[in-house]
ROVOTOR-251888 format. One record per residue (C-alpha): residue in one letter; x, y, z. Coordinates in steps of 0.1 Angstrom, whole numbers, plus 5000, padded with zeros to 4 digits. Layout:
BEGIN
aXYZ...
% end
This chain:
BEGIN
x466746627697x466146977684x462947157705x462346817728x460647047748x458347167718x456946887703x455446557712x453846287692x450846437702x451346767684x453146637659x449046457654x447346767661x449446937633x448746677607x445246697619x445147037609x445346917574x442946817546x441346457569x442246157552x439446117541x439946387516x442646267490x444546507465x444746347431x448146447425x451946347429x454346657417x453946797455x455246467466x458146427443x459146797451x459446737488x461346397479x463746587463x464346877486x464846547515x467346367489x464846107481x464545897511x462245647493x464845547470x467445467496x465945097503x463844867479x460344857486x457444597482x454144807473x450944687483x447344817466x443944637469x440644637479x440844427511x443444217528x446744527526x447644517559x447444137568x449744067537x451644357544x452644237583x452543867568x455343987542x456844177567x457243847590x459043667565x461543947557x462143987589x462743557595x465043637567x467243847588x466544197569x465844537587x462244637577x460044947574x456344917570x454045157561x450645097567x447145287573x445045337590x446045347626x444045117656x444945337688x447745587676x449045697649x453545577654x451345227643x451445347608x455545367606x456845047620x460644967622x461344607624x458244467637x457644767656x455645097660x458645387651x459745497685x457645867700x461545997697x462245947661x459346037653x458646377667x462746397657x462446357622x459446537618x461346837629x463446777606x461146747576x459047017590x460747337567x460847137540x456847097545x456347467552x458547557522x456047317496x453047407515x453947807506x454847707469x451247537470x449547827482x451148067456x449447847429x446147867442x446447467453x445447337486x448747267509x449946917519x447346657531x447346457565x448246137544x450646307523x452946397553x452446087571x453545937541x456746167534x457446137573x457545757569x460245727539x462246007554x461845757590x462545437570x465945627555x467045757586x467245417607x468145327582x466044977566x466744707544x463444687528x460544887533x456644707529x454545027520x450745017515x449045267494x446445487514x443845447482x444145367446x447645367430x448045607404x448145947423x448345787455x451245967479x453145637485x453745627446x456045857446x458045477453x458845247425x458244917440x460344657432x457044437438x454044587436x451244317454x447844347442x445344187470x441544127462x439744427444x436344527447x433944817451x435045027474x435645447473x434045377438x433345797442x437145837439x437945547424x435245487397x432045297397x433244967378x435944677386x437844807355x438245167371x439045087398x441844817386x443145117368x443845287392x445345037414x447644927385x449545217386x451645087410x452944847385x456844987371x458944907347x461644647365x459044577391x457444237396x453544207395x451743957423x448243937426x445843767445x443043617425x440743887408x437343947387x438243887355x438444277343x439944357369x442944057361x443044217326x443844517335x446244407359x447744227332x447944457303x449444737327x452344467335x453044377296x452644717293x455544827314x457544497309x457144367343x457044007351x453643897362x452243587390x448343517396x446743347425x445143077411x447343027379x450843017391x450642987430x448042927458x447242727488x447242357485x445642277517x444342457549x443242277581x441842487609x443842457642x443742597681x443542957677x444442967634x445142737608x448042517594x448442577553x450442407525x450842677498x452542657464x454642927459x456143057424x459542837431x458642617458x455842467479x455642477515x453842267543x453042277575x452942657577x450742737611x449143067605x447543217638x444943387620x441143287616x439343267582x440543157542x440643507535x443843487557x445043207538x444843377504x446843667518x449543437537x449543287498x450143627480x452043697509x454543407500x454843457464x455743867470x458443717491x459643507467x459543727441x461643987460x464343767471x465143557438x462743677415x460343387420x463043157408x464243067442x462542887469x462843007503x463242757536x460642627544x461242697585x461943037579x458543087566x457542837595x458843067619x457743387601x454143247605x454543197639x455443547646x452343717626x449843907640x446944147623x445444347653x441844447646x441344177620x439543877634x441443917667x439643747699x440044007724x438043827750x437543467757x433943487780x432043577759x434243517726x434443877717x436043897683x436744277667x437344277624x438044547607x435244487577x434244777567x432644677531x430344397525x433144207504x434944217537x432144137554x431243827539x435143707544x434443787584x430843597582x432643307568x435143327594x433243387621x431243007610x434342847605x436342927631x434542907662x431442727674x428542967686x425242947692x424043277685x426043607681x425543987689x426944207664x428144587674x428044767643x429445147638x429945227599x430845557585x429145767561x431045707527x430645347534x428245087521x426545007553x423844877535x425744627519x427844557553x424544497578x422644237547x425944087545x426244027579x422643937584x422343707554x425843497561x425343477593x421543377593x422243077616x423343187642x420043437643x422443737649x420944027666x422444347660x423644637684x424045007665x426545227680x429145437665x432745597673x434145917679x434845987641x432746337631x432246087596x430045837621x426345747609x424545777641x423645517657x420045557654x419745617619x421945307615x419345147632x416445257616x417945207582x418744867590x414844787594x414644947562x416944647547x415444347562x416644307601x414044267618x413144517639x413244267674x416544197665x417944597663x418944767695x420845117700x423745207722x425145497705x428445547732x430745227723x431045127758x427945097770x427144897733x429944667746x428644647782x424744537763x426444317744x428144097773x424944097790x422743977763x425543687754x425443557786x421643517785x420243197800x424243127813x425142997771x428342937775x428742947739x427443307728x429343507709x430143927700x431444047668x432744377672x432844497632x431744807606x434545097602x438145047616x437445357640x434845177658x437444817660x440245047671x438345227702x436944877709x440144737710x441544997732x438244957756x438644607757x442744487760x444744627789x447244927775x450644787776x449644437775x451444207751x448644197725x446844477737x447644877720x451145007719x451745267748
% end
């Protein structure tokens, strides 16, 4: 491996650190489809499923990923952000990219970078973001292994999104709602506009159920560009959902065939919808949703899905369960499966949320869902420099209705974790609960806190 002794994963993460945050995305693609070309257009050497949406990417995407991978295919998948470090975001069948290939092909990629980034500067334009590498270093990954499909979800948006410089051969469309609406645009029909534009001609459109302007636009953009088009709701969903030890068991109606008994170890109907989605983009890819596909593969592609960070129970005394919500459309989908899934009598919630986020929205959502349980609510916040503190969470939160005997402060994570055990196991109930929740920086250090490094569902080493 050319320098082994100059670069590590690590550096590799301090370099793209160096770059505009993630936070900051460039509304443009010609930078993109210049370094594609220079590599020899890596994301054109495998098909790829394309996944946009408000909420619910990266369940569907590692749910789609299962059954590709029950199918017997070589995947990539390409999701963001990352829960502990950052290989997470470029998996290779099943798994985070090795440190090797990694660092390796970023080495490789790395002149190609400079050589755009100097082209950039000449033209007075800022060089190549943190996602926009990432994103270029997971095609040129995906080509190199090489992969028989790749399951790539968009960072934000669609239309001038890096991962578009792909044309999916089905783009996936999961719930939309407000979210980003500075980037994106205030209204549903904005926003849908910009997701859409991960729609191409050939492609095949599936979408989870949507507000109504958001479906029409949705819609148009696929009669626009000729591309067959599946709804939730209209042309496939779930039939029936029982909840079972640690998930639920599903029929779902695809586009070609319906399947039952599918046991999906992951809490909450939100999950459901996506394993739905999930099974109609599958179908779609392999026959062009005129095919059914065996119903025990899908059985055994259930069996093997995980979503870290989303509604995972990382501890069993007290139930400690960490979500990823980090809007208030997701955090009514965690509220609901918080109530359905486990029986509490009472909760604490640790909240963290960041600045561009509604926390507003997130903390009454919370508060109002989750009334019955009385939930009182711990403020911290993580290491991210775009943290609210965790007293002015706290005082804002009186400001919108918790009351104030039910708002506590512990701003380091650890010791918010540490007040949260204690206070659940008040008066010995057995049956308290935690909900670890509010910006996926705060879920990811809190998972890392709480599961042992190494362990089988704890971060990757």
């Amino acid at each position: 491996m050319a320098h082994d002794d100059e670069f590590s994963v690590e550096s590799v993460y301090a370099d793209l650190l160096s770059r505009a945050p993630e936070s900051k995305m460039e509304p443009r693609l010609d930078p993109l489809f210049r370094v594609m070309e220079l590599l020899g257009d890596p994301q054109k050497a495998y098909p790829v499923i394309h996944l946009t949406g408000t909420n619910g990417k990266t369940s569907t995407a590692r749910i789609i990923e299962a059954g590709l991978r029950a199918l017997g295919l070589r995947t990539g998948r390409y999701t963001s952000p990352h829960l502990a470090k950052v290989t997470e975001r470029i998996s290779v069948d099943g798994e985070p990219v090795a440190d090797a290939t990694f660092v390796k092909i970023w080495d490789e990629i790395r002149p190609v970078l400079d050589m755009v980034d100097h082209e950039l500067a000449d033209e007075g334009e800022p060089r190549l973001t943190y996602f926009e590498c990432l994103t270029i270093l997971g095609f040129a990954v995906f080509a190199d292994e090489p992969i028989d499909v790749a399951v790539v979800e968009v960072g934000l948006g669609g239309i001038t999104d890096a991962t578009n410089v792909a044309d999916g051969q089905v783009a996936v469309v999961t719930p939309i709602s407000a979210d980003h609406t500075d980037l994106l645009g205030e209204t549903l029909t904005e926003i849908a506009l910009e997701k859409s534009g991960i729609i191409k001609e050939g492609g095949f459109l599936v979408s989870a159920a949507q507000p109504v302007e958001a479906a029409q636009v949705l819609l148009e953009r696929a009669q626009e560009v000729e591309a067959p088009f599946r709804f939730q709701g209209v042309e496939f969903g779930v039939d029936a959902r029982v909840m079972g030890v640690g998930g639920q068991q599903l029929t779902i109606s695809g586009l070609a065939g319906t399947y039952e008994d599918l046991l999906l170890p992951l809490h909450g109907i939100h999950q459901s919808q996506n394993a739905a989605v999930a099974v109609a983009a599958l179908e779609a890819f392999i026959g062009g949703g005129q095919k059914a596909l065996e119903t025990d593969v899908l059985r055994e592609a259930f069996a093997e899905v995980t979503s870290p960070g989303r509604m995972e129970v990382v501890r069993a005394a007290p139930t400690t369960i960490i979500d990823a919500a980090h809007n208030p459309d997701g955090a009514r989908a965690t509220a609901g499966a918080v109530l359905e899934s486990f029986s509490l009598s009472k909760l604490v919630i640790v909240l963290g949320a960041l600045r561009e986020k509604d926390a507003q929205g997130i903390v009454t959502e919370l508060k109002d869902s989750l009334a019955e349980l009385n939930p009182v609510f711990c403020f911290t916040q993580s290491s991210s420099p775009r943290a609210i503190p965790a007293e002015q969470l706290a005082e804002d939160a009186v400001g919108w209705g918790v009351p104030s005997e039910s708002v506590f402060v512990q701003p380091a994570l650890d010791d918010a974790i540490e007040w949260a055990v204690a206070r659940s196991e008040e008066d010995n109930d057995l049956a308290g609960g935690i909900l670890i929740t509010g910006s996926i920086t705060v879920v990811g250090e809190a998972r890392t806190l709480l599961l042992p490094k190494g362990s089988a569902n704890g971060p990757a080493d």
